[in-house]
N, C-alpha and C positions, 0 to 999 in steps of 0.2 A: 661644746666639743665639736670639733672636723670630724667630717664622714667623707670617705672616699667615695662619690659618685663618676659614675659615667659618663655623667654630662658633662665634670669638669674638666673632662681629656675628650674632646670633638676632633670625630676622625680618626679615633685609635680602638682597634676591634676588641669589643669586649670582652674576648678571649686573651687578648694580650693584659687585658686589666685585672681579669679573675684570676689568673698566673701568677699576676704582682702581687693580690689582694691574699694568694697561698703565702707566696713567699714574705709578704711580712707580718701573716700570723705563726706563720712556721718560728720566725725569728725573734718573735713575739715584739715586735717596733710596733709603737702605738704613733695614730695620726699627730694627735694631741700633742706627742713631743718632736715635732717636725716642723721648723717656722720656716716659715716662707716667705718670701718679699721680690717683686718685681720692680725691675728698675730699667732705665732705655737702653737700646742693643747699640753697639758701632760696629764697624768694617763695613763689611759688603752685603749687599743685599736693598742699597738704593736710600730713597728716601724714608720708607715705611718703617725700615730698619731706625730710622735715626728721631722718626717722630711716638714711638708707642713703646708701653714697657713692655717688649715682649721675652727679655732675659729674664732667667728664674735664677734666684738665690735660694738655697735652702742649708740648714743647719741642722744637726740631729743634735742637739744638747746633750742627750746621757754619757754618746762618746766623742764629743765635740769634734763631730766631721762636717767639712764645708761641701758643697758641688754648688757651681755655675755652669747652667745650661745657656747656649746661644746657639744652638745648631742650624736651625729653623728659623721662618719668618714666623711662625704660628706659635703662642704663648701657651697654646693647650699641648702643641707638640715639646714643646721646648718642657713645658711642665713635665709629663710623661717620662721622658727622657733623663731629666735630672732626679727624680725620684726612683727610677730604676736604676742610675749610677748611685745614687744615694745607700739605695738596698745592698749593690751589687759590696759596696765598702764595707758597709755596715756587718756585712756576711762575711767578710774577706777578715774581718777584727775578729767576731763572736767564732764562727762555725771555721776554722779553714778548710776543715776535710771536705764539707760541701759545696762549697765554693765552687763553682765551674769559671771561672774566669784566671782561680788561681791553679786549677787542673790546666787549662789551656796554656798559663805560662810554663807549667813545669813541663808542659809536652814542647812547646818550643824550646826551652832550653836542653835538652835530653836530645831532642833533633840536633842543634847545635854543636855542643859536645862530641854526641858519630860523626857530626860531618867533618868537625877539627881533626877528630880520632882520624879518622878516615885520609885525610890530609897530610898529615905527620907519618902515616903510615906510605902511603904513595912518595913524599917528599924522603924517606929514609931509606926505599927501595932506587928512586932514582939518584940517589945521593953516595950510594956503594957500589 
């Protein structure tokens, strides 16, 4: 069985990781059903980028959701990073109401919307 250690994410504060390590007992996602596989980066970031598998693939089997991280040169960041989008989905399917990424979209959309309102409204005064 995988165990989320600290040392498999170098350079990311272990407060960022005791966070994650809430959020996916909250969600009850187990390590075990999270594969993972490294495979080599492209575009930009030189040679290092093009010689080392530093992209993370991950899969959540039970809800059959993908993330490929390449943000980073760093395999432990890119790791970190993909498994927090991974949650972030993962949460976004099971829990919506808790979801903060999907609170965030509705708050932009609701922006949105006033500002349209807001536009139609100015556009109907100078229009009469």
């Amino acid at each position: 069985m995988k165990v989320l250690n600290d040392s498999d994410f170098g350079g990311i504060s272990p407060a960022k990781i005791a966070a994650l390590r809430v959020k996916m007992d909250f969600l009850n996602i187990k390590w075990s059903d999270i594969d993972e596989k490294f495979c080599r980066g492209s575009g930009k970031g030189g040679q290092k980028i093009n010689k080392t598998s530093n992209a993370v693939f991950m899969h959540y089997a039970p809800l059959d959701i993908y993330v490929k991280c390449q943000r980073e040169r760093s395999r432990a960041l890119n790791r970190f990073i993909a498994l927090r989008e991974l949650v972030e989905k993962i949460e976004m399917k099971i829990s919506p109401g808790t979801s903060e990424r999907l609170a965030e979209i509705e708050k932009i959309r609701k922006r949105k919307k006033d500002k349209e309102r807001k536009r139609s409204l100015e556009n109907s005064k100078n229009g009469s």
